[in-house]
ROTIZA-783491 format. One line per 4 residues: number of its first residue (from 1); for each residue x, y, z of N, C-alpha, C. Coordinates in steps of 0.2 Angstrom, whole numbers, plus 5000, padded with zeros to 4 digits. Atoms other than C-alpha are relative to their C-alpha. Example, Ala and Ser with C-alpha at 12.3 -4.5 7.8 and 13.67 -1.06 7.14 Angstrom:
<nodes>
1	5004/4994/5000/5062/4978/5039/5004/5006/5000 ~ 4996/4994/4999/5068/4995/5036/4996/5005/5003
</nodes>
This chain:
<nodes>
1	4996/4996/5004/4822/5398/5446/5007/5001/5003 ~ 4993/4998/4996/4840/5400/5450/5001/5007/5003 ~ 5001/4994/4998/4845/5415/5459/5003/5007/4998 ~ 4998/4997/5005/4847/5430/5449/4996/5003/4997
5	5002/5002/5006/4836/5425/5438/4991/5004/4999 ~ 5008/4999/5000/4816/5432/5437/4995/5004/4995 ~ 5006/4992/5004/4803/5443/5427/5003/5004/5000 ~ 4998/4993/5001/4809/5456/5418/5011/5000/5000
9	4993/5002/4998/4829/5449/5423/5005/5002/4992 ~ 4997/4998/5009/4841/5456/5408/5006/4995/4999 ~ 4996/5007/4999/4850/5442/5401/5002/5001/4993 ~ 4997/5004/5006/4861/5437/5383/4999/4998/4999
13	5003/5005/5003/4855/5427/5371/5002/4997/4994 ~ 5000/5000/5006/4859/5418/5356/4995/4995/4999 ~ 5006/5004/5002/4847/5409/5346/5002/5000/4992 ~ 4998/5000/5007/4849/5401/5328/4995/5005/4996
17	5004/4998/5002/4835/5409/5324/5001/5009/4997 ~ 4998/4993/4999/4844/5427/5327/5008/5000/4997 ~ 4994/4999/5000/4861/5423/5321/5004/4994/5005 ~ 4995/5005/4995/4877/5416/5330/5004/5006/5006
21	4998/4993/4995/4880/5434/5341/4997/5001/5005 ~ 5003/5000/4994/4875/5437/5358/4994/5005/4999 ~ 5007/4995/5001/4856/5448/5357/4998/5000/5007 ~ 5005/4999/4994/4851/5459/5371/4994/4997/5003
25	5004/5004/4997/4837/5451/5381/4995/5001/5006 ~ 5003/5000/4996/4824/5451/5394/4996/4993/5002 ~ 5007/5005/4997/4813/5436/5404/4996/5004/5002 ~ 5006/4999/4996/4797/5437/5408/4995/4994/5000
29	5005/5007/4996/4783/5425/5415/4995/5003/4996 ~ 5006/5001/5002/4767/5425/5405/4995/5000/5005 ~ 5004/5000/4997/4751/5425/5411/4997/4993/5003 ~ 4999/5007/4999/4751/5406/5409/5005/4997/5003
33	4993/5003/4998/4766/5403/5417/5003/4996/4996 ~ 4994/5002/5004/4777/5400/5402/5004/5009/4999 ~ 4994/4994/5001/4793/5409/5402/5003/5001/4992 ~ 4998/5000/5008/4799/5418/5386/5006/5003/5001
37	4992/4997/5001/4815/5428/5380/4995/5006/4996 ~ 5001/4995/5004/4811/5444/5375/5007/5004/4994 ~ 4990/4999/5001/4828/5448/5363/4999/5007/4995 ~ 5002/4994/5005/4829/5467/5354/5008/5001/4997
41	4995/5001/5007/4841/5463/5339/5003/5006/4996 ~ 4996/4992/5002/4842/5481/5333/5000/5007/5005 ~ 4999/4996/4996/4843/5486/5350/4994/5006/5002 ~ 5006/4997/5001/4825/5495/5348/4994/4998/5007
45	5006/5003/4995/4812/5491/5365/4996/4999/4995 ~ 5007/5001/5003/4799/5493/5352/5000/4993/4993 ~ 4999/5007/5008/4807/5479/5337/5001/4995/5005 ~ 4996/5004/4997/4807/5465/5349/4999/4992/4996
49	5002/5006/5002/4808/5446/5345/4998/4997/5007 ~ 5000/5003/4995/4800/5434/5357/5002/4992/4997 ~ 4998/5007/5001/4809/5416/5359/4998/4996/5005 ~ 5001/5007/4995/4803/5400/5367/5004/4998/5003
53	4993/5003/4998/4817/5392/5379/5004/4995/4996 ~ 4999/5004/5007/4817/5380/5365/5006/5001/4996 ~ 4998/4996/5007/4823/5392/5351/5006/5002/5004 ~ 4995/4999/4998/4838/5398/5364/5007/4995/5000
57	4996/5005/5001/4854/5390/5363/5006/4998/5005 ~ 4996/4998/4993/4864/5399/5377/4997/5006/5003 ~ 5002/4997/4998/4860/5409/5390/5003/5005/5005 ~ 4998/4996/4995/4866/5423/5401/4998/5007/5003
61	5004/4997/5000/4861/5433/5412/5005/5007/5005 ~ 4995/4994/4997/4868/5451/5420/5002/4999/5008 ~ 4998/4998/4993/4878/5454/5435/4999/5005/5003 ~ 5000/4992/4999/4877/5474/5432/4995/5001/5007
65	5006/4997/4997/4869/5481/5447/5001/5008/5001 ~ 5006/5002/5003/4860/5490/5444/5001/4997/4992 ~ 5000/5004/5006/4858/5482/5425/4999/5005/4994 ~ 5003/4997/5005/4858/5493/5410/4993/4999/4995
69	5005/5004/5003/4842/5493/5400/4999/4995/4997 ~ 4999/5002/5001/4839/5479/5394/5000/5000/4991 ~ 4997/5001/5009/4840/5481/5375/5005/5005/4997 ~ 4993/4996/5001/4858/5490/5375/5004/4994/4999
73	4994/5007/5003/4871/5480/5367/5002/4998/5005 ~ 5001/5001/4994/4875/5470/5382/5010/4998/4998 ~ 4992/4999/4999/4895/5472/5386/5001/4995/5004 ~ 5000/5006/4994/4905/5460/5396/5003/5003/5005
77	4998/4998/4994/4911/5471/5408/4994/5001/5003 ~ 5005/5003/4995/4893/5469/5413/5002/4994/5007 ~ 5002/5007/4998/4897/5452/5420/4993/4995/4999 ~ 5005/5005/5003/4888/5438/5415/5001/4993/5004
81	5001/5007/4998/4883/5422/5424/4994/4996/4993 ~ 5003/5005/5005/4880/5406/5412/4995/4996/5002 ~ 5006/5004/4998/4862/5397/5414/5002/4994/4992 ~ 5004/5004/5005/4857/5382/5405/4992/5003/4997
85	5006/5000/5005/4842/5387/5391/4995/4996/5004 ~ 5005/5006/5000/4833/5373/5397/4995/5003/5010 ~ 5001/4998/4994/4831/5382/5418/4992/5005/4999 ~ 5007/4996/4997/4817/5394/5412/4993/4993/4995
89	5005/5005/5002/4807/5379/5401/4998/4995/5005 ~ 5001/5003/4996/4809/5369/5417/4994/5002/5005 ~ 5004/4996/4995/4802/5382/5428/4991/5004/5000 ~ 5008/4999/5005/4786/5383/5415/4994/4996/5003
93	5008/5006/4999/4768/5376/5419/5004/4997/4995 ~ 5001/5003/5004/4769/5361/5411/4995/5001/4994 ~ 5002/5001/5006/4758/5364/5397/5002/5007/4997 ~ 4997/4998/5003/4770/5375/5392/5007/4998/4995
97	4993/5004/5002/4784/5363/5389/5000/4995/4995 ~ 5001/5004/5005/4777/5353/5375/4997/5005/4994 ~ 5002/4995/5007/4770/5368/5363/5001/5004/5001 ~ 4997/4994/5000/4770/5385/5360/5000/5005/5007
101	4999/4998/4994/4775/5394/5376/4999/5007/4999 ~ 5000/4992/5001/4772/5411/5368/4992/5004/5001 ~ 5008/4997/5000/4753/5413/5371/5000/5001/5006 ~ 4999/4995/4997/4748/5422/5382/5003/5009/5002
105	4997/4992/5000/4749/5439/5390/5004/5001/5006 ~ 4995/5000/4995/4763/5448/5400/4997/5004/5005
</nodes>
């Protein structure tokens, strides 16, 4: 994982699936060792969407430290370092990286 970067780490996201706006976000590692995007769209902990590395299009992750919660509209005076999408599906078990990455538990 690059460095910054781990479980629970608060990160930006866009995803077609969510729009073309950046959405709040968290990683986290499954229990299978597939990484997910946790992203809360209406800003709610409790309404989250979870996305596959897949489904993300860009990625970013906080500089804040400490980090505001992670489902707070995420400002850019946070600071923001740019990942490639593709850094947490690489860092997946492999039988993560051809199907659904979302099984499992956290």
């Amino acid at each position: 994982m690059p460095p910054g970067l781990s479980s629970g780490s608060r990160v930006r996201v866009v995803s077609p699936s969510l729009g073309s706006a950046w959405q709040p976000g968290r990683t986290l590692l499954s229990t299978n060792g597939c990484w997910i995007v946790q992203a809360a769209v209406t800003h709610d902990p409790k309404a989250i969407t979870v996305l596959t590395p897949r489904q993300v299009t860009r990625l970013q992750v906080s500089e804040a430290v400490p980090p505001p919660d992670w489902w707070v509209v995420p400002e850019d005076a946070e600071g923001w370092s740019e990942l490639l999408p593709g850094v947490l599906e690489e860092a997946s078990t492999p039988k993560c990286r051809g199907g659904d990455s979302s099984t499992g538990t956290m």
